[in-house]
C-alpha positions as CSV (number, residue, x, y, z in Angstrom):
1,X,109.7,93.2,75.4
2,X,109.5,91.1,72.5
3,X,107.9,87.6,72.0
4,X,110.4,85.1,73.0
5,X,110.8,87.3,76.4
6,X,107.4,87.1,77.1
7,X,107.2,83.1,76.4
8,X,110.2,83.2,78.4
9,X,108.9,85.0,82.0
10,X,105.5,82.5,81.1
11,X,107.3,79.6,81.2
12,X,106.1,78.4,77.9
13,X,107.3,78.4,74.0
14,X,105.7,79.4,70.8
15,X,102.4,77.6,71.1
16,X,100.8,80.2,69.9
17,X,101.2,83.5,67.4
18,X,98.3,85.4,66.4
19,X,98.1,86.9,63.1
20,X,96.8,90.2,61.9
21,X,94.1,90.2,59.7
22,X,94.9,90.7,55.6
23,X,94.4,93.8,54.6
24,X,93.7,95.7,58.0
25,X,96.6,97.8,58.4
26,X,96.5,101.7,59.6
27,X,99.5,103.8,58.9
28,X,98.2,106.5,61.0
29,X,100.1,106.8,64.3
30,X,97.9,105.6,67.3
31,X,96.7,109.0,68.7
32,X,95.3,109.7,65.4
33,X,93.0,106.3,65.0
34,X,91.6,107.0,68.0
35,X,91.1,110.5,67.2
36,X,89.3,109.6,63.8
37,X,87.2,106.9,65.6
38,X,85.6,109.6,68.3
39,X,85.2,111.5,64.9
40,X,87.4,114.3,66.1
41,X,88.6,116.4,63.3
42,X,91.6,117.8,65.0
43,X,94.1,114.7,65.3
44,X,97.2,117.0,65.7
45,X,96.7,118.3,69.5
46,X,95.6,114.6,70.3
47,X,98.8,112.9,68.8
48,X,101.1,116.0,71.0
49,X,99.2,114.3,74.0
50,X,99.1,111.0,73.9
51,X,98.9,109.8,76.8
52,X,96.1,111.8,77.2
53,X,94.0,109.8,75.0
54,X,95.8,105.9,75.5
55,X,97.0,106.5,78.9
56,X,93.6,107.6,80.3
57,X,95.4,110.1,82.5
58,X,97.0,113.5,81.8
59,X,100.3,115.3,82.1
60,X,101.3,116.9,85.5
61,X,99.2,120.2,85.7
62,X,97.4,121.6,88.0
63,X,94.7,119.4,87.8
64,X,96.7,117.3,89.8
65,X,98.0,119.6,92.1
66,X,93.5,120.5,92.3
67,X,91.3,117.8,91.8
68,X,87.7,118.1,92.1
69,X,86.4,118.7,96.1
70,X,84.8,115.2,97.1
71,X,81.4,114.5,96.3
72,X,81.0,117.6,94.3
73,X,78.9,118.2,91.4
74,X,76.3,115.7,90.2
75,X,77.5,112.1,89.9
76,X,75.3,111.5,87.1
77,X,77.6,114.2,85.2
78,X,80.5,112.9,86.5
79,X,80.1,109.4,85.8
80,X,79.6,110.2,82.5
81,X,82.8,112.2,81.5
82,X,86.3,110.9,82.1
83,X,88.1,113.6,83.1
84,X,85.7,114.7,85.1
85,X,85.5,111.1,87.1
86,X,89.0,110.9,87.4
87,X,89.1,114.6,89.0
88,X,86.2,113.0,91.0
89,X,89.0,110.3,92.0
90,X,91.6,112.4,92.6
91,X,90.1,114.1,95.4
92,X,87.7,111.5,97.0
93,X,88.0,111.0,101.0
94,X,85.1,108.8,101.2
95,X,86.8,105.9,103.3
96,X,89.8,106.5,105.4
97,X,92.5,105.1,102.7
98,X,92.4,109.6,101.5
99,X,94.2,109.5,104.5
100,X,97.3,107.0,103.9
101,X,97.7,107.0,100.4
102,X,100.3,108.9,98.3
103,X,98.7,108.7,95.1
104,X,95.3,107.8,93.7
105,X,95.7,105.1,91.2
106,X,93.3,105.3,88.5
107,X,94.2,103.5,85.7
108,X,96.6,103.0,82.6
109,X,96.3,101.9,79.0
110,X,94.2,102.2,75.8
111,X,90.9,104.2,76.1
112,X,89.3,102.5,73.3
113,X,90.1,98.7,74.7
114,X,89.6,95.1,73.5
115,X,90.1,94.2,77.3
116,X,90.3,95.7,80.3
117,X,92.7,94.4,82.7
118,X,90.8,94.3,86.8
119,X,93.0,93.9,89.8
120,X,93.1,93.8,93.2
121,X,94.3,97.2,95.0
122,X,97.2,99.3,94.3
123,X,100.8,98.3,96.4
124,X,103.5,100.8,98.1
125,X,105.0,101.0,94.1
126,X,101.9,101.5,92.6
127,X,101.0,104.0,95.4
128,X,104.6,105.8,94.7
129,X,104.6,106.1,90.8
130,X,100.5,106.5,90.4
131,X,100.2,103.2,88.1
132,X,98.8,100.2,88.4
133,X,100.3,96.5,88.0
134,X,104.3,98.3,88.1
135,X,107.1,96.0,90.0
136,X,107.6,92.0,89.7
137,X,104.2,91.8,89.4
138,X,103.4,94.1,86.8
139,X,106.6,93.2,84.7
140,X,104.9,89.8,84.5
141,X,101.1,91.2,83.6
142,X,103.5,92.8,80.7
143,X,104.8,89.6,79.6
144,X,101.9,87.7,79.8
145,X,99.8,90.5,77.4
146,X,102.9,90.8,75.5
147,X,102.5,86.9,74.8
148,X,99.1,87.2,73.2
149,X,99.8,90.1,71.1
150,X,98.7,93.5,73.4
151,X,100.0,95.6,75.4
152,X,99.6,98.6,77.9
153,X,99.5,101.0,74.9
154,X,97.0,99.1,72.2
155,X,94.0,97.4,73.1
156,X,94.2,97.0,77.1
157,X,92.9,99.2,79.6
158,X,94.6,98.3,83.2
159,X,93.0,99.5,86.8
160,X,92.2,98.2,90.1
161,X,89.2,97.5,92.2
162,X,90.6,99.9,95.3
163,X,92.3,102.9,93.4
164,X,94.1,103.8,97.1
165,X,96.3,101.4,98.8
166,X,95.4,99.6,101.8
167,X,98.5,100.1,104.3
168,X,100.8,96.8,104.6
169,X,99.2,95.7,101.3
170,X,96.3,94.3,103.7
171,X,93.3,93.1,102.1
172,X,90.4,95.7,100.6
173,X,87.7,96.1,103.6
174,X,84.0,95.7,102.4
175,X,83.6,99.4,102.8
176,X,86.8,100.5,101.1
177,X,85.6,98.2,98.0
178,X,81.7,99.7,97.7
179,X,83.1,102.9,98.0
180,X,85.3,102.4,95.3
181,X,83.0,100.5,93.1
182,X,81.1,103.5,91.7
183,X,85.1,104.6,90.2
184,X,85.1,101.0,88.9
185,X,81.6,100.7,87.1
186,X,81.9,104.6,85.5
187,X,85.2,103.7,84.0
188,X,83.9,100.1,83.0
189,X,80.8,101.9,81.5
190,X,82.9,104.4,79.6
191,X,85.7,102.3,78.4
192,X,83.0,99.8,77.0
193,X,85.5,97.0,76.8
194,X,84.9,93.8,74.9
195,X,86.3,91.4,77.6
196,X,86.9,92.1,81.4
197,X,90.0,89.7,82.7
198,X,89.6,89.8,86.4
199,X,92.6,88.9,88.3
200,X,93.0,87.8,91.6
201,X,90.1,87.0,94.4
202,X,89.0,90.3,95.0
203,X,88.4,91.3,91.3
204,X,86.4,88.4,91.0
205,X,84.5,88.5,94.0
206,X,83.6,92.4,93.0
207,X,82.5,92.0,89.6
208,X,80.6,88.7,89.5
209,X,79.2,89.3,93.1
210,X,80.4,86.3,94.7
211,X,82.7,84.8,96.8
212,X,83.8,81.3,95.2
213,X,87.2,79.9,95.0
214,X,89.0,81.0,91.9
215,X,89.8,78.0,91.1
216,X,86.2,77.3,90.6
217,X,85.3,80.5,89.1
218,X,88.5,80.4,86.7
219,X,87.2,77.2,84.8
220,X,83.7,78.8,84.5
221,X,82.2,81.0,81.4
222,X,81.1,84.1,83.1
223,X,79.5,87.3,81.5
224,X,78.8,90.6,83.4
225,X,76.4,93.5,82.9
226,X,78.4,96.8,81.4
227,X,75.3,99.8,80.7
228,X,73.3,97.2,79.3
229,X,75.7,95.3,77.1
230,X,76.5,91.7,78.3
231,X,79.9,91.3,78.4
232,X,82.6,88.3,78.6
233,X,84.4,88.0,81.9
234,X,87.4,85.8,82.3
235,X,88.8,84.8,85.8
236,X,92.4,84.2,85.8
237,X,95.3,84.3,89.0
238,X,96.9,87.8,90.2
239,X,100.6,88.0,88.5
240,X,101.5,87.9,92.1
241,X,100.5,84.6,92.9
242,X,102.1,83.5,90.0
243,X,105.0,84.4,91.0
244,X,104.8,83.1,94.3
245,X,103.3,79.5,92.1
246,X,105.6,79.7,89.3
247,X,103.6,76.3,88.3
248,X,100.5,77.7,88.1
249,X,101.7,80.1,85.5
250,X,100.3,77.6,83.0
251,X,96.9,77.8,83.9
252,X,97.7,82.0,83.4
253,X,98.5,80.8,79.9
254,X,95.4,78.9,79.6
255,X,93.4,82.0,81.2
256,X,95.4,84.4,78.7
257,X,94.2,82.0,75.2
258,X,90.8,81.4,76.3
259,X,90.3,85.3,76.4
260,X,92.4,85.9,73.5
261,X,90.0,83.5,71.6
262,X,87.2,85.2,73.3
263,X,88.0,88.7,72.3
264,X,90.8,88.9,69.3
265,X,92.8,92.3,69.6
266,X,90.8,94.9,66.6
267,X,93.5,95.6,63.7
268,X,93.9,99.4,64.4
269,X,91.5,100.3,61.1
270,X,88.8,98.5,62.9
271,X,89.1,100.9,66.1
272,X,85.4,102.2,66.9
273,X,83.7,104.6,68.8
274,X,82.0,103.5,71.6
């Protein structure tokens, strides 16, 4: 999608462009920044799997097909390692949604992010392809990261509160949410993101503990606790409402600069190891 699409589904024009930094380019191909910011040496098996290292997940195998029994091992251990938490994921039956869902959704994007990108729960086409924020809704989360410069493959991690969908899209239960939370915190803990953009209610409510209108909370400078690092939070409307409000998709804007101003996107020589 390119810029003037992405103004376009916003509702807004060029208020805005942001401009890479002089002198900070990297002709190296994604995979292989990343690879020479963990300080691996081997960059060639990383850049033949890339979406194992900026999707966060990995091809169809048969770890898949096998993911770790629930509850096994020590959480401590798993907590810290990501494939090991998202085998963790894969198989977990602790709340009754193991029992409905198709697919566990655990997340999408760049494993070394600026931002990552907090929503609600996952819905029947995010249940059916494994991703979150896909459909109307996620074509507009696209647009509106594509307006300030990121995207699902540089810079923006993307998951959900509930990585299993609640049937009819009904609202996350309080014990389907601190079930899940121990998913959310590991992955917050190991992606060590800059900014967290919550969107929608639920996000909000889960991370900064309350239960205010988001209205309220949207307007307010918020900072949450990621392993002892203080971290930015911004508040901002789920694309779905906005689609449902096309009006309020200004206010998204808004939401969108004031993180952007928050948290500029790293030029891709400034990627580091967290």
């Amino acid at each position: 999608m390119n810029r003037a699409k992405a103004w376009a589904a916003l509702d807004i024009g060029p208020q805005w462009i942001p401009r890479r930094r002089a002198g900070s380019g990297d002709s190296r191909a994604p995979a292989a920044q990343i690879a020479a910011a963990r300080g691996e040496t081997d960059a060639t098996a990383t850049e033949e799997r890339p979406d194992a290292v900026l999707l966060g997940r990995t091809p169809d195998t048969e770890e898949q097909a096998q993911p770790a029994a629930a509850g096994s091992g020590d959480w401590q251990v798993i907590a810290a390692d990501w494939d090991l938490l998202r085998a963790e994921a894969l198989g977990c039956s602790r709340c009754a949604l193991s029992q409905s869902r198709r697919q566990v959704v655990f997340g999408v994007g760049d494993r070394r992010p600026d931002w990552v990108v907090v929503g609600e729960a996952p819905g029947a086409e995010e249940d059916r392809r494994g991703e979150p924020f896909v459909g109307e809704a996620g074509q507009l989360l696209d647009a509106m990261l594509e307006a300030v410069g990121m995207s699902r493959a540089r810079g923006v991690f993307i998951l959900n509160v509930l990585k299993c969908r609640p049937p009819g899209n009904r609202d996350p239960a309080p014990e389907e949410v601190r079930e899940c939370n121990r998913f959310l915190q590991a992955q917050l803990t190991l992606l060590a993101p800059r900014l967290v953009l919550a969107m929608g209610r639920f996000a909000a409510h889960t991370l900064l503990g309350t239960d205010e209108k988001i209205g309220q909370l949207r307007q307010r400078e918020h900072r949450i606790d990621i392993d002892g690092r203080p971290v930015p939070l911004v508040v901002s409307y789920h694309p779905a409402y906005l689609l449902r409000s096309p009006v309020q998709k200004r206010l998204g804007w808004q939401d969108l600069c004031r993180a952007r101003a928050l948290v500029p996107l790293s030029a891709p020589g400034d990627q580091k190891a967290r």
